[in-house]
C-alpha positions in Angstrom: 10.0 -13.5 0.2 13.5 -11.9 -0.5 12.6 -9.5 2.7 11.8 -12.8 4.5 15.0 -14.8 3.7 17.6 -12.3 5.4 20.9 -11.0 4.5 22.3 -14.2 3.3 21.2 -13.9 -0.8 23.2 -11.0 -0.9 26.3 -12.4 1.6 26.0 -15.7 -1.4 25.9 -13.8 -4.2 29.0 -11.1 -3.2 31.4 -13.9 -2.1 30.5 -15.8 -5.4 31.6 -12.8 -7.3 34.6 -12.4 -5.2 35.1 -16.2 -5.6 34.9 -15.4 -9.7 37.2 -12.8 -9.4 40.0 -13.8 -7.7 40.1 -17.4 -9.6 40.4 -15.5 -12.5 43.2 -13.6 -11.6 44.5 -16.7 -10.1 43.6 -19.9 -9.5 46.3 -20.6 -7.0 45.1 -18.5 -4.1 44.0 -19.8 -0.9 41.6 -17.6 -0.4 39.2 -19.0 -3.2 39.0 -22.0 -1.4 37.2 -19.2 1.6 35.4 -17.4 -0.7 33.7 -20.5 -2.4 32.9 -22.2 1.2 31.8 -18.8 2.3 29.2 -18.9 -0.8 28.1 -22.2 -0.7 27.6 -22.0 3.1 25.2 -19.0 2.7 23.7 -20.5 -0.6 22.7 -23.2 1.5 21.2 -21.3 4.4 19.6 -19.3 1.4 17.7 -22.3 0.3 17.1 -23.9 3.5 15.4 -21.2 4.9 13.2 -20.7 1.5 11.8 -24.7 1.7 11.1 -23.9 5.3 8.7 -20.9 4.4 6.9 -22.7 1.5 7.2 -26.7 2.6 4.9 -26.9 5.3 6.9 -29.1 7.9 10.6 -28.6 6.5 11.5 -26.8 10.0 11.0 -30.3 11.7 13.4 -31.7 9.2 16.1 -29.0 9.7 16.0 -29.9 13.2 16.1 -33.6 12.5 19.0 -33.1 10.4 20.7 -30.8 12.8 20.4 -33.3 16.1 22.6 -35.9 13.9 24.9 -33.8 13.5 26.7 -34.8 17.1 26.2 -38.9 15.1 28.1 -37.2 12.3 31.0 -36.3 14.5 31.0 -39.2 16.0 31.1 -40.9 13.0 34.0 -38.9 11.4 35.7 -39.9 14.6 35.7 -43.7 14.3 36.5 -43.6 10.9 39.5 -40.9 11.2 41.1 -43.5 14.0 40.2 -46.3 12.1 42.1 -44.8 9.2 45.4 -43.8 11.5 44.7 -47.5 12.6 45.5 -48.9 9.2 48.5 -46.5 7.9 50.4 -47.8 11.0 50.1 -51.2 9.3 50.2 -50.6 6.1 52.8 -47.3 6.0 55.0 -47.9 9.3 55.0 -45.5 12.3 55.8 -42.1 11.5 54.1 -39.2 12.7 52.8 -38.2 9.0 51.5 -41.6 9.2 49.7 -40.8 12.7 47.9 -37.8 11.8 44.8 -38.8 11.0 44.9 -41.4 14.1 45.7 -38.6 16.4 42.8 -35.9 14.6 40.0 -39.1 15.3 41.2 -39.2 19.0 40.7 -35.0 18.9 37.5 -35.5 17.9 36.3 -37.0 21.0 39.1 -35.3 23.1 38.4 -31.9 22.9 34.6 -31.7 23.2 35.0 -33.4 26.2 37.9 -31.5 27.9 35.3 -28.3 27.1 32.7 -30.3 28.8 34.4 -30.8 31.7 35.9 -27.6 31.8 32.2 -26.1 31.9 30.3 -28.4 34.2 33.3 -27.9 36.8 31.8 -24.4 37.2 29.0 -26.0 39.0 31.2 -27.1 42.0 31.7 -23.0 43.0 30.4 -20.3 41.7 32.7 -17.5 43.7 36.1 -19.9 42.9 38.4 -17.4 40.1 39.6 -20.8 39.0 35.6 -21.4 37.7 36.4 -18.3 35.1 39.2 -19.4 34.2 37.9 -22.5 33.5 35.3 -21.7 31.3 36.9 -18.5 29.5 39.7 -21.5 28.3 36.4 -23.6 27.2 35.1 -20.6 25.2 38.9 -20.0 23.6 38.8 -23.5 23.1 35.0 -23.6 21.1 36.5 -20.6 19.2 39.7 -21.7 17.7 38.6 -25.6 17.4 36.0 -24.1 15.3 38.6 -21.7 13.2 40.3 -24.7 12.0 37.8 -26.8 10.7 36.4 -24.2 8.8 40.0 -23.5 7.8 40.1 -26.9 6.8 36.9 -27.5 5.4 37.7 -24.3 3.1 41.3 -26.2 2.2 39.6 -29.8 1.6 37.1 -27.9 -0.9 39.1 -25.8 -2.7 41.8 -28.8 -3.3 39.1 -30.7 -4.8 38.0 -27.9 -7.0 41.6 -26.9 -8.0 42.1 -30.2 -8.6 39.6 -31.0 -11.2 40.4 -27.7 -13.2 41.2 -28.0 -16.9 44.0 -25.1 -17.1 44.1 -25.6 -20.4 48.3 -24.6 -20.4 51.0 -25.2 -23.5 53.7 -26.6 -21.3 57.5 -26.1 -22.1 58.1 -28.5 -19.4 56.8 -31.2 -17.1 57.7 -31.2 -13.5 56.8 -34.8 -11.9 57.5 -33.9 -7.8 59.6 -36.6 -6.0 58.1 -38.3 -3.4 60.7 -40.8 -1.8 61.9 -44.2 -3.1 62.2 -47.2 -1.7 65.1 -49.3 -1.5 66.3 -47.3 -4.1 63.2 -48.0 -6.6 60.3 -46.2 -7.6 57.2 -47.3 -5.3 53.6 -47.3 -6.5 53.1 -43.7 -4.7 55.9 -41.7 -7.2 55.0 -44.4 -10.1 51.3 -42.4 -10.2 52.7 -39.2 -10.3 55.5 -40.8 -13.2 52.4 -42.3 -15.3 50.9 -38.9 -15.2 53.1 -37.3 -16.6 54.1 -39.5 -19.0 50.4 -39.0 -19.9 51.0 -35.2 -20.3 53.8 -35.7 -22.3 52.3 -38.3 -24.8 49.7 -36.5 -25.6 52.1 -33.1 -26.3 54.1 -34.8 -28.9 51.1 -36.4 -30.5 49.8 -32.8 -30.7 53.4 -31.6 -32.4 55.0 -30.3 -29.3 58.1 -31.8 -27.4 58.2 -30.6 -23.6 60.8 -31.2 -21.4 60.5 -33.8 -18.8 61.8 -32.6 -15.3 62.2 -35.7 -12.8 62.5 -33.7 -9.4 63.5 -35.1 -6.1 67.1 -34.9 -3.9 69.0 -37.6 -1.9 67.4 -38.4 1.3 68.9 -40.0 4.1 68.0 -43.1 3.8 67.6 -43.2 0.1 70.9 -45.0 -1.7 70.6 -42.4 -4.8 68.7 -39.0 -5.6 64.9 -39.6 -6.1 65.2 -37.6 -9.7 67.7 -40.0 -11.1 65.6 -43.1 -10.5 62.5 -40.9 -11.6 64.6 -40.4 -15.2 65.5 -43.9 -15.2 61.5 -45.1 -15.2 60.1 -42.1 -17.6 63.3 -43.5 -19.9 62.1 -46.9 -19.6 58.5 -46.0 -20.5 58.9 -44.5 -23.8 60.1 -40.6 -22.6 63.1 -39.2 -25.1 66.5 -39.2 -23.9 66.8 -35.8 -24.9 63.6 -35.0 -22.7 64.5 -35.8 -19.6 65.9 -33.8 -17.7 66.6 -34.7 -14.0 66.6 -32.6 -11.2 68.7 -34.3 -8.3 69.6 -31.5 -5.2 65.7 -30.5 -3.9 64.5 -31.4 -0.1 61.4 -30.5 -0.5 58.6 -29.3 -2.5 59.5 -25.7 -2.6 62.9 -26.1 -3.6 61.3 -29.2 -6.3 59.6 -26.1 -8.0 62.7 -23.3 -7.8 65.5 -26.2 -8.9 63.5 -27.4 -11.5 62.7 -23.6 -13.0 66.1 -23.8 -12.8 66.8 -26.6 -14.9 64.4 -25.5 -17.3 65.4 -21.9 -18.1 69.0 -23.8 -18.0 67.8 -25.7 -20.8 66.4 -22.5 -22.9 62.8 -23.5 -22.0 61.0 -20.9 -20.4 57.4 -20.9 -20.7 54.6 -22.6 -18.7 55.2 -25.5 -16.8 53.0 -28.5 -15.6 53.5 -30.0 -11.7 52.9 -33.1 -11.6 51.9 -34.4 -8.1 49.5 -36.6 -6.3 45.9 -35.2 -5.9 45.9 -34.4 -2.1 49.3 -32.3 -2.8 47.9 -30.6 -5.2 47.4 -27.3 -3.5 49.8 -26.7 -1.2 52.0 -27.0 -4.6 50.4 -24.6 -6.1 49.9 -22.2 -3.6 53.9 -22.5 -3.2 54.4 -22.2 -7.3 52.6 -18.8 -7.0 54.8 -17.6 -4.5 57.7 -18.4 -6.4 56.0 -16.6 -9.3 56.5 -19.6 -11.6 54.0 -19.6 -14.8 52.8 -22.8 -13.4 49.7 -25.0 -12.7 49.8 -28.3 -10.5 47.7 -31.6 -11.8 47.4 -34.6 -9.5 47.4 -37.9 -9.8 45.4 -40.8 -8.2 46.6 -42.0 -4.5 45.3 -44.8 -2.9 42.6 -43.8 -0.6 43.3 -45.1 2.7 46.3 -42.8 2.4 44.5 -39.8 1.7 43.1 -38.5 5.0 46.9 -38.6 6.6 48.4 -37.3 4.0 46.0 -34.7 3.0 45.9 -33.5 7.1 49.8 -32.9 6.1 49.1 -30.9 3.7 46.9 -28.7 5.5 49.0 -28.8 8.7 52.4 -27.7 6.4 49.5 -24.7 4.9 49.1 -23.7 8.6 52.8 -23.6 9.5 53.5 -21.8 6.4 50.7 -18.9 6.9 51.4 -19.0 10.4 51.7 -15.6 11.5 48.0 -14.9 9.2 46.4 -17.3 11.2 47.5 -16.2 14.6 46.1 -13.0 13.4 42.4 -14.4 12.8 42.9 -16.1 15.6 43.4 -13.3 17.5 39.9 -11.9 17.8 39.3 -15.0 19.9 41.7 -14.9 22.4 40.7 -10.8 23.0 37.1 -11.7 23.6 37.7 -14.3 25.6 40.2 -12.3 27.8 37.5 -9.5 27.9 35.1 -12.5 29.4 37.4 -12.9 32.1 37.9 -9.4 32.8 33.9 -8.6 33.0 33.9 -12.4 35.2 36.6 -10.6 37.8 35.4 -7.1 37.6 31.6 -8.5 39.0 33.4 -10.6 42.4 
């Protein structure tokens, strides 16, 4: 039956271990998030394809399942653009706020611009402009469908990362800024604030006293730094004086994690840290604390969800930028076969 099921047992079972492996090394890395995708995908196939040679009938539902799929994108669609739809209200226009509005509208976009670039083949057979057409519907199939396993790979792995226990004795507490408003602290930041006041309540109660490091700059249309209204809330729900220790110049989330290193080794504190942030962040900060070399580990706190799917398409679209140069490297294969399409199209005229 093992001879019958194909290669993908083994392709599981060695990205599993690789999976393992690198996660103990490091959590942090990206490319556990591919790995673990990579083995649940071929896991999956595994056991499909072992019901389907001993349940008499489970091909038919394979198929079933596999003609909703188009329904399932569909689906994803509506409720992406109905999402975007109601950030607009509730969050303002911004184009953060838009992403998940404008990914919906991709959905049905994109399929149909390859559509239409392959039925206007039809029209001339002989016309160059006919190759071109469908090589750029081929390109497009090829990296559309690089991303959203990109993305599906980053969307699994946050979760994952996100509900370890990293079981870390932290010298200090770094709770990420994340913009006031009108100078207060809005429910968004307050999460991130309650959490880790919860990290640091149950240190002292365990006989340990970590730092609090409130971390967050001026922005532009903020009328004071985002750490120094952080400190003033984490001193008005219980935190020490002498434990709170806020971190006012940062612009963003990198410079968050070096400035508040900073401010911590400052302090003559310098063991492991705690990032506090919300849950779809999560991640990206890690990934960013390991390339700072930090001895850190990122915990999130709740978000509200109809802010998630933007916000979390932010993150993955700041991961993208940020390994940008990587991905125009896998992406590369794409483009090469695509061009040698055309070539072989031109070289048979």
């Amino acid at each position: 039956m093992l001879t019958a099921l194909g290669p993908a047992p083994v392709i599981a079972v060695v990205f599993l271990l690789l999976y393992v492996s690198c996660r103990r090394h490091d959590p942090r890395m990206l490319r556990n998030g591919v790995f673990l995708t990579a083995a649940a995908f071929f896991a999956l196939v595994t056991v499909v394809s072992a019901l389907t040679l001993v349940v008499p009938g489970f091909g038919f539902v394979v198929a079933f399942g596999l003609l909703l799929v188009p329904l399932a994108v569909v689906a994803l669609g509506v409720a992406l653009i109905a999402n975007g739809v109601q950030m607009l209200r509730a969050e303002g226009r911004s184009l953060g706020n838009m992403l998940s509005l404008v990914a919906g509208v991709l959905v049905f976009v994109l399929p149909a611009i390859a559509v239409a670039l392959f039925v206007s083949t039809r029209s001339g057979a002989s016309s160059p402009w006919n190759a071109i057409g469908v090589a750029l519907a081929v390109l497009m199939v090829f990296v559309c469908g690089y991303f959203a396993v990109a993305l599906v790979a980053f969307a699994v792995y946050s979760v994952v990362y996100g509900r370890m226990r990293h079981g870390l004795t932290p010298d200090a507490i770094v709770v990420l800024g994340s913009g006031l408003v009108r100078g207060e602290v809005p429910p968004l930041l307050r999460s991130r604030l309650d959490r880790g006041l919860g990290i640091y309540r149950a240190e002292r109660a365990a006989g340990r006293r970590p730092v609090l490091i409130p971390s967050g700059g001026q922005g532009d249309d903020e009328p004071r730094p985002e750490g120094a209204a952080m400190a003033e809330y984490l001193l008005a729900n219980g935190a020490g004086e002498q434990d709170v220790l806020p971190e006012t110049a940062s612009r963003n989330t990198r410079e968050n994690l070096a400035y508040s290193r900073a401010v911590q080794t400052g302090a003559g504190r310098d063991g492991q840290v705690v990032v506090v942030t919300n849950d779809y962040h999560v991640l990206r900060a890690a990934t960013l604390a390991r390339r700072l070399d930090l001895p850190a580990q990122v915990v999130g706190a709740r978000t509200a969800a109809y802010y998630v799917p933007s916000a979390f398409l932010r993150e993955f679209v700041a991961v993208v930028v940020a390994h940008r140069w990587l991905n125009v490297l896998a992406c590369a294969p794409f483009v090469l076969f695509t061009a040698f399409l055309l070539w072989e199209s031109f070289q048979q005229r």
